[in-house]
N, C-alpha and C positions, 0 to 999 in steps of 0.2 A: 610715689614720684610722678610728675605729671609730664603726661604725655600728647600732645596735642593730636597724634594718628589715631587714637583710640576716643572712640565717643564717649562721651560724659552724663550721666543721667540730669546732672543739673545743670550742665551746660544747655543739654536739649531743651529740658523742660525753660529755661529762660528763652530760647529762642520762640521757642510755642507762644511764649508772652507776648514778644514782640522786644525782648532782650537783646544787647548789645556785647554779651560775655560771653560768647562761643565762638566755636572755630567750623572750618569747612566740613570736617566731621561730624560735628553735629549736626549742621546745617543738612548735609545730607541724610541723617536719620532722621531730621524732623521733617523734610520734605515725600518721605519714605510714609510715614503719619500723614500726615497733611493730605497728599497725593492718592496713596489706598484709602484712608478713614478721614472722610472731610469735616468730621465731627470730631479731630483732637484735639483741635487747636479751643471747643468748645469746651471740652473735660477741662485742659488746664486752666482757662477762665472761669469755669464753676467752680474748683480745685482751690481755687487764688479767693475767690471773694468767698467761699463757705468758712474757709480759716479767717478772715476779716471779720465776719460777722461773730464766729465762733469766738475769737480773741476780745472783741468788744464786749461779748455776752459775759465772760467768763471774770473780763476787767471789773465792768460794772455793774451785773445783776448778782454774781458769786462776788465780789469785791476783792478778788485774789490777785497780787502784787509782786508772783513770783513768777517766770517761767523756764522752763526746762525745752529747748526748740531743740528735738531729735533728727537729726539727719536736715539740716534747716536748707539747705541751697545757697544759690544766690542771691547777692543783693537786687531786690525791685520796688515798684513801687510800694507802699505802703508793708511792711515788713510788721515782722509780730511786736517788736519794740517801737516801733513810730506808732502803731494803732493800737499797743496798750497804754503809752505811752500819752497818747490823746485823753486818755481816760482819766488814769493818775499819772502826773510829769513821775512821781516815784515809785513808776515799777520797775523791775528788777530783771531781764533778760539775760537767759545763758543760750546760746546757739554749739552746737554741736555738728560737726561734720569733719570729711577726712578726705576731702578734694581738696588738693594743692589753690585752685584756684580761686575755691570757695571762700578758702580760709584767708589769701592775700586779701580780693575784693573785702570780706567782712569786717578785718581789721584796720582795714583802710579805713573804711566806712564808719566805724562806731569808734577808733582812736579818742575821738573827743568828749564822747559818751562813757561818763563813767559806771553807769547803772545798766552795761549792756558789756558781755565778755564774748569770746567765739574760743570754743572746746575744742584743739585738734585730737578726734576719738573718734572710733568705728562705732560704731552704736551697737553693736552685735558683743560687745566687752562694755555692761553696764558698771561692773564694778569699777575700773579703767575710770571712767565716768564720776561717780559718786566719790570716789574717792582726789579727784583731780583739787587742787591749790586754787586755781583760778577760779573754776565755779564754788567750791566751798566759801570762798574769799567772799561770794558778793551773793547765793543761794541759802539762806535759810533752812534748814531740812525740819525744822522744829517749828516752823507757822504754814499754810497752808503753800502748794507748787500749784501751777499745774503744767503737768506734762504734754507735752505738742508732738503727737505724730504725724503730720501732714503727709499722705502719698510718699510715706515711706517703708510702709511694711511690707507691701508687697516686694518689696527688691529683696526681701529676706527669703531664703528657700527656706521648707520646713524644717531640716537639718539644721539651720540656723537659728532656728529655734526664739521666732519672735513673741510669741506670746510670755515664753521664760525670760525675755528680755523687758518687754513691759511692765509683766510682774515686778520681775526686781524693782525698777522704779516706783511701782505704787508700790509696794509694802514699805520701802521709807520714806513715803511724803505722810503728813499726821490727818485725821480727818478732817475734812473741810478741802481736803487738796480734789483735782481732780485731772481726767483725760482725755484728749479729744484725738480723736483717729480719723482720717479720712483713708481711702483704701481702694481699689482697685476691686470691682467682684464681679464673679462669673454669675451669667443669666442662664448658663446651660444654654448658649444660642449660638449660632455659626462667626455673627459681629466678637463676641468679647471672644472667640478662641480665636478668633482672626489676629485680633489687638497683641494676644498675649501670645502667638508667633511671633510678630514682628520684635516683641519686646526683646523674646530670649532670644531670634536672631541678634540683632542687635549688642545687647549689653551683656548676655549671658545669663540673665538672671530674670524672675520674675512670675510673681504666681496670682494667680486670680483666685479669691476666695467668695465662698458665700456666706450674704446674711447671717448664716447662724457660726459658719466661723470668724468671721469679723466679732460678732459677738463676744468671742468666748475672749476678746481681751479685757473687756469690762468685769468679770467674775466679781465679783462683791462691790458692784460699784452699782449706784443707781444712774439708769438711763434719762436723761435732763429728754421731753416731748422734744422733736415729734420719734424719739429714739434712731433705731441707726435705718439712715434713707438716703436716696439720691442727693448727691450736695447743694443742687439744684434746689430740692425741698425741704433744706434744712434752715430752718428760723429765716426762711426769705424777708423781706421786706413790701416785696411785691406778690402776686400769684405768677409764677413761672410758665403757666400755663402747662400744654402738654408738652411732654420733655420728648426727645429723639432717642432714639436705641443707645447712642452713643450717651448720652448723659447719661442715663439710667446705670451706665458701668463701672462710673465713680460714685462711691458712696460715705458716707460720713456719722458718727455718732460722736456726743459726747457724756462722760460717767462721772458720777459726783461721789466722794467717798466720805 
């Protein structure tokens, strides 16, 4: 049920964008970001264009026409179905999330778009998921997916058991399908356990993994170069140059199966 006293993790992360879909609350967690770590507002803008690039890649060098958007957010600019969408007019978007507000903006949004659904589903009950009318309706499980975890695993405690959650989903997409994770990870440094206070203040939830745990979602998947790195240095377009503490703490891979 939604609640406007209560901050919203994609509420915030749209306000970071420079988003119009949140409330005082958020405002005030993102200001809480912004104010202590002047470099978050950086993370969600590397965060935002590594999945743009990653979705293009994935549209047109993998040629895959399916997607599965896990915990997708709000509407902004350039969404996973406008920029596959560019690619091939007939790819096929399923969005998934379990924010009241999410879910109204989305449907709003895509009502006209037949080739594009929005999942009400926790992501944490993949079977819930896989099993859903709507996304069977218009997701193929039997030609290649790929599954889209953007900067949403981390929100998963380990109890939650997100690796068991990814799983599920790659063991029924066919090969050829694949996953792209972006993720939140610890440097072992005083900046990211700073970050990931304010988070669990905040929302209650949130864990920072490293490199080799981020990893361990891809298990029989092949890692597409430069494998899992700063989003910053993921399939840039340009040289990024030297990155900030703060970039370095979102990180990104994508696995080919």
């Amino acid at each position: 049920m939604f609640d406007p006293n209560t901050p919203s993790v994609a509420r915030t992360y749209d306000y970071l964008l420079g988003g119009k879909d949140n409330y005082p609350v958020d405002r005030e967690v993102g200001e809480i970001f912004i104010q202590k770590f002047p470099g978050a507002v950086r993370i969600a803008q590397d965060n935002r264009a590594c999945l743009i690039r990653a979705v293009t890649y994935i549209a047109s060098e993998l040629g895959i026409d399916q997607f599965i958007d896990l915990g997708s957010g709000l509407p902004t600019a350039d969404n996973v179905h406008q920029v596959a969408q560019r690619v091939n007019p007939g790819a096929r978007i399923a969005y998934v999330d379990n924010d009241p507000i999410v879910l109204a903006h989305g449907r709003a949004m895509l009502e006209e778009n037949d080739n594009t659904k929005v999942v009400a589903a926790d992501i944490r009950h993949p079977a819930q998921i896989l099993e859903d009318p709507e996304l069977l309706g218009l997701i193929e499980l039997n030609r290649p997916v790929a599954v889209i975890a953007s900067a949403i695993l981390h929100h998963l405690l380990d109890e939650d058991d997100p690796i068991g959650v990814i799983r599920a989903f790659t063991a029924v997409t066919p090969p050829g399908s694949c996953l792209f994770v972006s993720h939140f990870r610890t440097l072992a440094d005083p900046e990211s356990a700073a970050l990931e206070a304010v988070m669990l203040k905040a929302f209650g939830r949130g864990v920072w993994r490293t490199d080799e745990q981020i990893g361990e979602y891809f298990t029989g998947l092949r890692l597409v170069e430069p494998g899992i790195t700063a989003c910053a240095r993921w399939r840039p377009g340009a040289d990024p140059g030297e990155l900030s503490t703060y970039q370095r703490l979102i990180a990104a891979g994508l696995g080919v199966r």
